[in-house]
DOZARO-510055 format. One record per residue: residue in three letters; z, y, x of N, C-alpha, C in turn. Coordinates in pm, whole numbers, plus 50000, padded with zeros to 5 digits. Each point is the difference from the previous one (the first is absolute). Layout:
N
AlaZYXZYXZYX
...
//
This chain:
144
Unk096771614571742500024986450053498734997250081
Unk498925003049956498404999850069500535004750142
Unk500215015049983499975006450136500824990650111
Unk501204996749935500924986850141499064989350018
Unk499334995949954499204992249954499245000150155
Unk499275009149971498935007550120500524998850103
Unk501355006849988500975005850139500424986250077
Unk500084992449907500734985450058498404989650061
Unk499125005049936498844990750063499445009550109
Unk500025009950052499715008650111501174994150094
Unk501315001349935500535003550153500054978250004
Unk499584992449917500074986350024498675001150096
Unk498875005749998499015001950063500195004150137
Unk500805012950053500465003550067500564990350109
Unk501154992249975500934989650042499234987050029
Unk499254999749906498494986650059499235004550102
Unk499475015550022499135000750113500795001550151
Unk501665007349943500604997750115500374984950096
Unk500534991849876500224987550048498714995550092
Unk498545000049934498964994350054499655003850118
Unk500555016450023499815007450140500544995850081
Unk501324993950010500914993350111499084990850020
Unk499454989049918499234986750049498745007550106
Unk499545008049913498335005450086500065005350121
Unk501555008650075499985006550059499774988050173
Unk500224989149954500204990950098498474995550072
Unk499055004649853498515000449990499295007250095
Unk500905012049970499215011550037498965009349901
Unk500554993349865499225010349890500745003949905
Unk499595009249933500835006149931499864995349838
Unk500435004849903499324988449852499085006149973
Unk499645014150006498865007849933499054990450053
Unk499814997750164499044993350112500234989849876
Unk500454988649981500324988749972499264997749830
Unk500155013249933498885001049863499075001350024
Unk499155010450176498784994949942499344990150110
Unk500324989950052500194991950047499484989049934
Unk501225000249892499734987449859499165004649932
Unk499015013749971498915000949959498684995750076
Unk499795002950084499314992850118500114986349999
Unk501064994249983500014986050053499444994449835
Unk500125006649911499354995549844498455002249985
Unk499465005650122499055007449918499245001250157
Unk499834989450103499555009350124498745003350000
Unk499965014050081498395007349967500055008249891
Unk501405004249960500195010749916499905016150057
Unk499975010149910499685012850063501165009050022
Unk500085008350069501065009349945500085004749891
Unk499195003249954499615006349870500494988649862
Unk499624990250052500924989749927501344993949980
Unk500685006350109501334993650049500715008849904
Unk499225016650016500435011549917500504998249879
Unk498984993449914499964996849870500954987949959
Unk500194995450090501424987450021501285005649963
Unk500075007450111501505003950028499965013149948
Unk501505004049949500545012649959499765010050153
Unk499655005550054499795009050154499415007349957
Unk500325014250104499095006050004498634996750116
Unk498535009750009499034996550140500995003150069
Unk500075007550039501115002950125500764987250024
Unk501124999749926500724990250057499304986250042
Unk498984992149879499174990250079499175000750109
Unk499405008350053499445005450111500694996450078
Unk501445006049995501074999150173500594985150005
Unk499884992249883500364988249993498914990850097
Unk498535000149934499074991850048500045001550152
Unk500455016150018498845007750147501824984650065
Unk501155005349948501024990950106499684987250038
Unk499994992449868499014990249985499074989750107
Unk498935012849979499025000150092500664997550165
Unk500685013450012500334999750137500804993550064
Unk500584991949906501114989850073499364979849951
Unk498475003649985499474986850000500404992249892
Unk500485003849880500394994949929498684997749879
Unk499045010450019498894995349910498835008750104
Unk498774994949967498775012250037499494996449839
Unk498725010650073498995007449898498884996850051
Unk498784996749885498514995450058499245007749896
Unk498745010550088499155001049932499304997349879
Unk499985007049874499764989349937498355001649991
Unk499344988350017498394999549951499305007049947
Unk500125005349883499365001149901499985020050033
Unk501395003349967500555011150049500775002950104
Unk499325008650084500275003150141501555004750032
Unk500005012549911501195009149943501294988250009
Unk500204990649934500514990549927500524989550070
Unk501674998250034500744994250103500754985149913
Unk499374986350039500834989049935501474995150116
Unk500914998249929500705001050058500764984649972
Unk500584992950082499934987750088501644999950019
Unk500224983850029502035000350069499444992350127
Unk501115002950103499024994050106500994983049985
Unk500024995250090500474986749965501694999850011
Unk500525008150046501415002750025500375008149882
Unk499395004149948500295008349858500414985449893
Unk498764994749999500204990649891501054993650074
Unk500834995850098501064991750006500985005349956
Unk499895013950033501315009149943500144999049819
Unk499095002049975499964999449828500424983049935
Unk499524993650141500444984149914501524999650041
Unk500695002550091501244998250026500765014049911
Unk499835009449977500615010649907499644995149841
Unk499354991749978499604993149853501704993049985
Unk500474988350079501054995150042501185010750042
Unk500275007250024501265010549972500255003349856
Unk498705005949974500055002449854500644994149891
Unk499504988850019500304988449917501525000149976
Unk500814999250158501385002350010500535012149942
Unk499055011949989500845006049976499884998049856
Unk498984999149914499985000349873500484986949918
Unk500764991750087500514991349955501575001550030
Unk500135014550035501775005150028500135008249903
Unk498845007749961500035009649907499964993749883
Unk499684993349931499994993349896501174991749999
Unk500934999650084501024988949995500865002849848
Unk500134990249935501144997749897498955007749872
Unk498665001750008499235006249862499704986649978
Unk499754994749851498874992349962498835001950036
Unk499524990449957498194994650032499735014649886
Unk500664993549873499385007249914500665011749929
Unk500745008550099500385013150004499205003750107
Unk499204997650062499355005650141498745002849911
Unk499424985849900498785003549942499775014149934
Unk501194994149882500095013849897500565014050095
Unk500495003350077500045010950105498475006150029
Unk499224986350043498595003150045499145008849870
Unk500014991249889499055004749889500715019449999
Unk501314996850015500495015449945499385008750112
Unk500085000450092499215006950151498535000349955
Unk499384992949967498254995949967499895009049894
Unk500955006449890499575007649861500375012650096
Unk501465001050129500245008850014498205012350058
Unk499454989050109499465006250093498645003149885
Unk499414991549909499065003049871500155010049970
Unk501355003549939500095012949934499785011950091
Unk500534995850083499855017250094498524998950091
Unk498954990350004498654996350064499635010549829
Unk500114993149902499405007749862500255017850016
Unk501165001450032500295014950002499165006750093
Unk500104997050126499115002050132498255004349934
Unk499644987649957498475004049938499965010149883
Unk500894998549914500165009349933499475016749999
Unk501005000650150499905013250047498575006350076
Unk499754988450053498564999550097498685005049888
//
């Protein structure tokens, strides 16, 4: 039962990033772009090295994210002070509009996806996801 369990919240995962891709594509970003985006926009003057520790990615893959990023004006990077080495990284002002108007899709969509659950079958869903991701964060260190 666990394992459907899994299988049904992946491919529900799956079907959420697709849906969200139709909205973004109109953007011009893609959702990976769009996660670290919303890290940036939480946190501006964050590092790569930090975004890292955010998100599930590999360097590689955040690298080709920022460098797109970067090159399509959607964020820069500033020196940072202190350390030379050391790139803070910024949304430029068209970024943050994109993230405030994709805040509002969202909403729609997660208010389609939830259609016909309770308030408080959505909660108790949540707590069960929160022991899920505990237990396997515990296993993870475990091994480390």
């Amino acid at each position: 039962m666990v394992k459907e369990m899994c299988y049904k919240l992946n491919k529900s995962s799956m079907l959420y990033k697709r849906i969200m891709a139709k909205h973004l594509e109109s953007m011009n970003i893609t959702y990976a772009q769009l996660m670290v985006l919303r890290v940036i926009d939480s946190e501006p003057g964050v590092t790569a090295k930090e975004i890292l520790m955010k998100m599930d990615t590999d360097k590689a893959t955040l690298s080709g994210i920022i460098s797109r990023l970067e090159r399509d004006n959607y964020i820069y990077r500033v020196k940072n002070k202190k350390d030379g080495r050391v790139r803070n990284i910024f949304l430029s002002q068209g970024s943050k509009d994109i993230c405030r108007r994709v805040n509002v899709l969202e909403e729609e969509c997660i208010h389609n996806l939830v259609n016909g659950i309770s308030e408080e079958d959505t909660k108790h869903f949540l707590r069960v996801l929160d022991m899920f991701i505990l237990n396997q964060e515990a296993r993870i260190n475990e091994q480390n």
